[in-house]
C-alpha atoms as one frame of an Amber mdcrd trajectory, in Angstrom:
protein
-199.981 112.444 253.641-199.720 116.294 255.010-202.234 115.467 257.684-200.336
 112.385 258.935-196.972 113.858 258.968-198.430 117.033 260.962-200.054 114.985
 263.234-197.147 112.571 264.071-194.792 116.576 264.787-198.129 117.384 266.883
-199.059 120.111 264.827-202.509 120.856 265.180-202.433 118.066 267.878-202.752
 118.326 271.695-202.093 121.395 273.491-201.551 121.945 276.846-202.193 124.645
 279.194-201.147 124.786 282.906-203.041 127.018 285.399-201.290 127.379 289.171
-201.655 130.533 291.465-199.021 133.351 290.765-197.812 133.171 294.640-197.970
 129.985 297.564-196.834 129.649 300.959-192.891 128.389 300.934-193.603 125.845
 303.794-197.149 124.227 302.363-195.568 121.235 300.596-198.441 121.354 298.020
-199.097 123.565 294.679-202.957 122.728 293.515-203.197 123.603 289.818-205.283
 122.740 286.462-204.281 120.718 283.317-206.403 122.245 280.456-205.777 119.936
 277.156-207.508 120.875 273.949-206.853 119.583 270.061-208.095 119.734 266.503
-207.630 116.205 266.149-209.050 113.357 268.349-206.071 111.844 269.763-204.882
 109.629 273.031-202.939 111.227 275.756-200.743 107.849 277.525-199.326 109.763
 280.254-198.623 113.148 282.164-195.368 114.189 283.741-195.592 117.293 286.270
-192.637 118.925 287.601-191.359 121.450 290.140-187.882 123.194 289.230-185.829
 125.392 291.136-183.481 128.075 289.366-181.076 128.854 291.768-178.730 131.653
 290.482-175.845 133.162 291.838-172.818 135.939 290.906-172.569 138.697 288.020
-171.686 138.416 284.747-169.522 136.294 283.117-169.350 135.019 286.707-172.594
 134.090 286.729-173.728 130.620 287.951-177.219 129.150 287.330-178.825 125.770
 288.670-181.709 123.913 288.417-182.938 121.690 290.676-186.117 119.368 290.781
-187.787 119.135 294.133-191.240 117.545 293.167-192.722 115.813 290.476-195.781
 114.043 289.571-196.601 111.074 286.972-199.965 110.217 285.827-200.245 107.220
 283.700-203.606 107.113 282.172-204.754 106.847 278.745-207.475 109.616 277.766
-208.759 110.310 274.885-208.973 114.176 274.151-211.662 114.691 271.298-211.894
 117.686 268.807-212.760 121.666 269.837-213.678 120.258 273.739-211.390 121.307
 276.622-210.558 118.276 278.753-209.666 119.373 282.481-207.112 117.540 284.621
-206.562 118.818 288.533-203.405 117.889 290.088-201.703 118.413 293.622-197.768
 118.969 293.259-195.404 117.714 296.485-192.254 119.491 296.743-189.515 120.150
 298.901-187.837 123.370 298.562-183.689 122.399 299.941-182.375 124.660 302.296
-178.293 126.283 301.546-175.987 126.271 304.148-176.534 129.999 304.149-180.241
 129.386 304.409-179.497 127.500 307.444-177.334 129.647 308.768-180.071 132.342
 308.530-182.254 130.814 310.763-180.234 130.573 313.363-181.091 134.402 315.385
-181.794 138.078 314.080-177.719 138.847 314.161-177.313 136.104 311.735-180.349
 136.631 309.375-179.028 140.171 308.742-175.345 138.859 308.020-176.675 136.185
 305.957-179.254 138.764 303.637-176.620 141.319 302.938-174.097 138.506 301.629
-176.959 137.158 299.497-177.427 140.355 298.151-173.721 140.887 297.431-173.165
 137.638 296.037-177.069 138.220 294.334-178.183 135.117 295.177-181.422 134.029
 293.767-184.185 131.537 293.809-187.025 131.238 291.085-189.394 128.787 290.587
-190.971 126.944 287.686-193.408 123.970 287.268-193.398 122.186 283.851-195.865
 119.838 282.271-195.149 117.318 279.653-197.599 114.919 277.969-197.532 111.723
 275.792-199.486 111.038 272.863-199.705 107.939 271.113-198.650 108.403 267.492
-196.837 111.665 268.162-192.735 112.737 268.226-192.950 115.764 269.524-194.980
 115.600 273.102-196.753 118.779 273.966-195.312 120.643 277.420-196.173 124.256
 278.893-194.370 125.982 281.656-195.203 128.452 284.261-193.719 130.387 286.832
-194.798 130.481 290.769-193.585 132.908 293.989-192.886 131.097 297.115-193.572
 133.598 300.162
């Protein structure tokens, strides 16, 4: 009874791991990472959901504004069974679009303009972090195992 109730909350169930380089190149369009799934229990994964966030803060204290945005995502809808003490490895290429502010634009435009536009994003302390997010099904499960990470665009 223990066992079933532990494995329908996930506990000692399917873990996930996501592995993704600490930096990429703003303008590739791509982020190549690694799934790494392992479990105590032989169970079925039904499907993987990959996602690329932005956090786009802005302002100070109780000022403070904070977005999120999702500019890529991934779904990958195929049953696999992941069996006891093995790693199972999945490799995925993430699409995103990073969306440009008007101040971003604006930046862009010539060297007067960058300058202008960097010293009002540092007064305003306007900011832009990154995060990619996996999520997985598994048949017989409530709670479905996830892991995030965070990535530099340069």
């Amino acid at each position: 009874m223990i066992d079933k109730f532990k494995q329908w909350l996930g506990i000692e169930g399917i873990k996930v791991k996501i592995l993704i380089p600490e930096e990429i190149e703003k303008d590739s369009g791509f982020v190549d990472g690694r799934l790494v799934f392992g479990s105590k229990n032989i169970q079925t994964l039904t499907s993987i959901e990959v996602k690329m966030l932005e956090i786009y803060t802005r302002g100070r204290g109780s000022d403070q504004k904070i977005d999120e945005y999702e500019i890529g995502s991934i779904q990958m809808e195929e049953e696999m069974t992941i069996y006891s003490g093995e790693e199972t490895h999945i490799d995925f290429a993430l699409p995103y679009r990073v969306h440009k502010s008007e101040m971003d634009n604006w930046e862009e435009k010539n060297l007067l303009t960058k300058g202008l536009s960097k010293v009002a994003k540092t007064i305003q302390k306007v900011e832009s972090t990154y995060r990619i997010e996996v999520r997985a099904k598994v048949r017989g499960t409530a709670l479905d195992p996830f892991d995030k990470a965070y990535i530099k665009l340069i």
